[in-house]
PAKOLPA-330329 format. One line per 3 residues: for each residue x, y, z of C-alpha. Coordinates in steps of 0.2 Angstrom, whole numbers. Layout:
BEGIN
X Y Z ~ ...
***
This chain:
BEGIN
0 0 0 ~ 6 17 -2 ~ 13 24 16
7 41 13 ~ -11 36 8 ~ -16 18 11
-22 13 -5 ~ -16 3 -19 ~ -12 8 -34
-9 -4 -48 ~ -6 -1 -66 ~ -5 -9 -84
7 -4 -97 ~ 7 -10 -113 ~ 18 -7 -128
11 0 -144 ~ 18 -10 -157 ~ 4 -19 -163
-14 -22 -156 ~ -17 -30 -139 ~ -19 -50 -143
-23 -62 -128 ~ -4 -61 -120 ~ -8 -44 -115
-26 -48 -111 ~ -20 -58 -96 ~ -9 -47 -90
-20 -33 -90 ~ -34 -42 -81 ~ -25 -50 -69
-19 -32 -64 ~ -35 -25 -64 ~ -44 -38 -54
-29 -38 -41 ~ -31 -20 -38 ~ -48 -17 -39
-49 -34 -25 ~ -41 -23 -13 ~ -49 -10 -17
-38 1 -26 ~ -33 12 -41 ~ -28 3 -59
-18 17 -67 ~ -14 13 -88 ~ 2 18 -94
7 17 -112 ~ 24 12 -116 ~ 31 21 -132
48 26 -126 ~ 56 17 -138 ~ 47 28 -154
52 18 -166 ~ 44 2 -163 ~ 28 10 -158
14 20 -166 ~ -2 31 -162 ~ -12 19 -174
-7 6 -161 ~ -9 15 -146 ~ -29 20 -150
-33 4 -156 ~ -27 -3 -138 ~ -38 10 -129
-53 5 -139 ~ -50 -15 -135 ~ -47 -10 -115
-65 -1 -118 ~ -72 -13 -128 ~ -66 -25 -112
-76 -16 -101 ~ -59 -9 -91 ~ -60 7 -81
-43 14 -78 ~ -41 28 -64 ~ -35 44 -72
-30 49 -88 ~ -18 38 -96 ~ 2 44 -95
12 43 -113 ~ 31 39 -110 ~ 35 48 -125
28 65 -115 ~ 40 60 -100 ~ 57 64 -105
61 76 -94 ~ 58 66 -82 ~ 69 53 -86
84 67 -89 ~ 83 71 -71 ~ 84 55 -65
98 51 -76 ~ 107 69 -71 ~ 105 62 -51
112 45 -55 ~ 127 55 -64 ~ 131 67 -48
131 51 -38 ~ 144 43 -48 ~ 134 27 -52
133 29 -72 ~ 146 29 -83 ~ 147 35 -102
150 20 -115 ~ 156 17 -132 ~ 153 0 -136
145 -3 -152 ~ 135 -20 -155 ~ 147 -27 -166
160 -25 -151 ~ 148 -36 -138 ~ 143 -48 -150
154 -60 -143 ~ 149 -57 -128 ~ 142 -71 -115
123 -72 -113 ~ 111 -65 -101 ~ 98 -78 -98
84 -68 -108 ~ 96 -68 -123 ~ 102 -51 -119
122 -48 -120 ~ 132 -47 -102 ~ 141 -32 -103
160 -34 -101 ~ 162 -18 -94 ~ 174 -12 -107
171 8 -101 ~ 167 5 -84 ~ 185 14 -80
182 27 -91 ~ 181 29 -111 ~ 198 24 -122
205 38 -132 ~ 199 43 -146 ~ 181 38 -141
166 44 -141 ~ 151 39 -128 ~ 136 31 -135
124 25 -121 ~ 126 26 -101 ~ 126 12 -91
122 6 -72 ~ 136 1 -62 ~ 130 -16 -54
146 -20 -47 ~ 143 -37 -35 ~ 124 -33 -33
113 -46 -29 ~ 93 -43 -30 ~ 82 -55 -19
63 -52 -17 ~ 47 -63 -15 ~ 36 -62 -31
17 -68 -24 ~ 15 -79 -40 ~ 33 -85 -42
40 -86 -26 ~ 57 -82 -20 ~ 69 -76 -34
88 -71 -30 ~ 97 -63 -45 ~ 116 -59 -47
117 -45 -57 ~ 135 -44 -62 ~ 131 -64 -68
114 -61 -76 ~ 115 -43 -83 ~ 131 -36 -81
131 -16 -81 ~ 115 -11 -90 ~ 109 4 -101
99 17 -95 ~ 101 31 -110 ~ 102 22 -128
116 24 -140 ~ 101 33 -152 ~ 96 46 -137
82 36 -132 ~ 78 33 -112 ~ 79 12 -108
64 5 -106 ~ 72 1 -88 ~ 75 18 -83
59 24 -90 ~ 49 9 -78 ~ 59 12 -64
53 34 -64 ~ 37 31 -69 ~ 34 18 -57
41 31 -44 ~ 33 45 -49 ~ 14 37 -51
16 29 -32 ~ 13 13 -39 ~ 15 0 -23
10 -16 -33 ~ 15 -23 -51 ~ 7 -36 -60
13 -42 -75 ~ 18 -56 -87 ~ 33 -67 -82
43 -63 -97 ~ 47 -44 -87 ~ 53 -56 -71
73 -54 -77 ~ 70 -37 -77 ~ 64 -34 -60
80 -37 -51 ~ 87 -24 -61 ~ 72 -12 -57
74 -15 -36 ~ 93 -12 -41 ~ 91 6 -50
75 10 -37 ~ 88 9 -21 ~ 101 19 -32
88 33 -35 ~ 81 30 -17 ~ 63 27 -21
51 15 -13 ~ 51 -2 -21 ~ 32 -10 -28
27 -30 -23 ~ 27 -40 -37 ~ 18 -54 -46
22 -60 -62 ~ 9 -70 -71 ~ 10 -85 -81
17 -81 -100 ~ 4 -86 -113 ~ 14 -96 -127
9 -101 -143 ~ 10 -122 -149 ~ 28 -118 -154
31 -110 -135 ~ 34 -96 -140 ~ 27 -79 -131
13 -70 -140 ~ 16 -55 -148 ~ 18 -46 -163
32 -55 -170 ~ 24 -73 -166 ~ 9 -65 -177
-1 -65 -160 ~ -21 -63 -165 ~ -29 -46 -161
-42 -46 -148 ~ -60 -47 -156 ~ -67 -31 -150
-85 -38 -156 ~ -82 -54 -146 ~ -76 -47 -131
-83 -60 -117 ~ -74 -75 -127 ~ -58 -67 -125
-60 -62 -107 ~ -68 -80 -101 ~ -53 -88 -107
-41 -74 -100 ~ -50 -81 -83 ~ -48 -99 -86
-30 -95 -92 ~ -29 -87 -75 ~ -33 -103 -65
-49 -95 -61 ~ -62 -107 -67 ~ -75 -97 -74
-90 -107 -77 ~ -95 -108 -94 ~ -110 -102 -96
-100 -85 -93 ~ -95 -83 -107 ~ -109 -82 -114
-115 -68 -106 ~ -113 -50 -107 ~ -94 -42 -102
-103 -32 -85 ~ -108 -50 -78 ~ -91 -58 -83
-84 -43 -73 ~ -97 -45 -59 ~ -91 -64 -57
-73 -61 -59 ~ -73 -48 -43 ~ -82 -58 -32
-73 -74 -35 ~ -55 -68 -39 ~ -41 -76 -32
-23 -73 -35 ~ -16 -90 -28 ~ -25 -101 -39
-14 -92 -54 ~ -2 -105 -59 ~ 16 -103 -61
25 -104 -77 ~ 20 -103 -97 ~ 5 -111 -105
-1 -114 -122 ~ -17 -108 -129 ~ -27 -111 -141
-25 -104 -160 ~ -46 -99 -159 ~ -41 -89 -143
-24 -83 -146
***
């Protein structure tokens, strides 16, 4: 809960880069039904710091599927892409204190470099003692030194993460002048007073980097659950690159029945059926986070 105020304030952030398929379904209603369960805010955040992979188009056409959902978000919803400033600042008290560092590594100079285990290349720490002559910084970067991240995640349980192992000194300011995605989660987070955050399991390697940069900036750290990952019969995650189905805003309940059932939430069937104000009405009342099962799933093409 926030200190200050009591209440819970939860959020759903999606990316822009394509319209919202069932992936995105799931995590927004597991969000929205944790917080509203404790009766709290549900803020929506749209993620389009990294402009080039996102578009307006994309953006609306979430908006309208969320709407068409039947979700009521608290608030207007915050645009990264308006939050720069923001970021700066943050970025300007992370340099005072010494725990950034300017660097010049291109791609092509870390692609031998070892593996992260969400694919992601382990920085070396080639500038960490300071840029080689002649060069020029591209991106800064979070020291990590010998961190180590530990936190209990109310769907996934306990998970301890060595930074230096799994990360290695990550970027908070990209090589093309973009803010990370890290940075920009981190502040955002921060600035919204968000105390919970309920999300897909694909983010969970990115949350002990997120506790990491929230005790360098020295703001308050959310709980976490991360749900289940929806795959597709190949395992991999849905999105726009696996050609992930849009949501069917004509069709709404279907898609929200089997976001419940994905859930571990055992809707009856005759739910879905009905209209999307007695699918919420049910879900509230009988909403509970421990039956949501750990771990990827597969679902079905006519769904997914």
């Amino acid at each position: 809960m926030n200190p200050r105020t009591g209440i819970y304030r939860g959020r759903f952030a999606p990316s822009p880069t394509g319209p919202l398929h069932f992936g995105s379904l799931v995590a927004a209603m597991g969000s929205y039904l944790e917080a509203r369960s404790h009766g709290g805010e549900w803020l929506l955040r749209i993620e389009d710091v990294d402009a080039p992979r996102c578009s307006p188009a994309a953006a609306d056409s979430i908006l309208r599927t969320l709407a068409a959902c039947g979700f009521e978000w608290d608030g207007e919803p915050l645009w990264q892409s308006r939050r720069s400033e923001a970021y700066a600042a943050a970025l300007e008290r992370l340099k005072d204190a010494g725990t950034v560092f300017p660097c010049a590594c291109t791609r092509r100079e870390l692609a031998d470099s070892a593996l992260a285990p969400d694919g992601a290349a382990i920085y070396p720490g080639t500038c960490r003692a300071g840029l080689a002559p002649g060069r020029e910084a591209r991106a800064w970067r979070l020291r990590v030194g010998q961190a180590r991240i530990g936190f209990d995640d109310a769907v996934q349980g306990r998970i301890e993460s060595d930074l230096a192992a799994e990360a290695g000194d990550f970027v908070l300011r990209r090589a093309d002048g973009l803010f990370a995605y890290q940075l920009a989660v981190v502040v955002d987070d921060a600035d919204a007073a968000i105390t919970h955050v309920v999300r897909g399991a694909d983010l969970l390697l990115s949350t002990a980097r997120q506790i990491y940069l929230q005790q360098c900036l020295g703001v308050p750290t959310p709980a976490y659950a991360h749900l289940p990952v929806a795959v597709n019969a190949a395992g991999e995650k849905l999105s726009k690159q696996t050609l992930a189905v849009a949501i069917d805003n004509t069709r709404p309940v279907l898609a929200l029945h089997a976001a419940l059932d994905f859930l571990g939430q055992r809707p009856p069937a005759d739910l879905g059926r009905g209209t999307v104000a007695e699918l919420w009405a049910w879900a509230g009342a009988n909403w509970r986070l421990q039956q949501v099962p750990r771990g990827p799933a597969t679902v079905s093409a006519t769904v997914a």
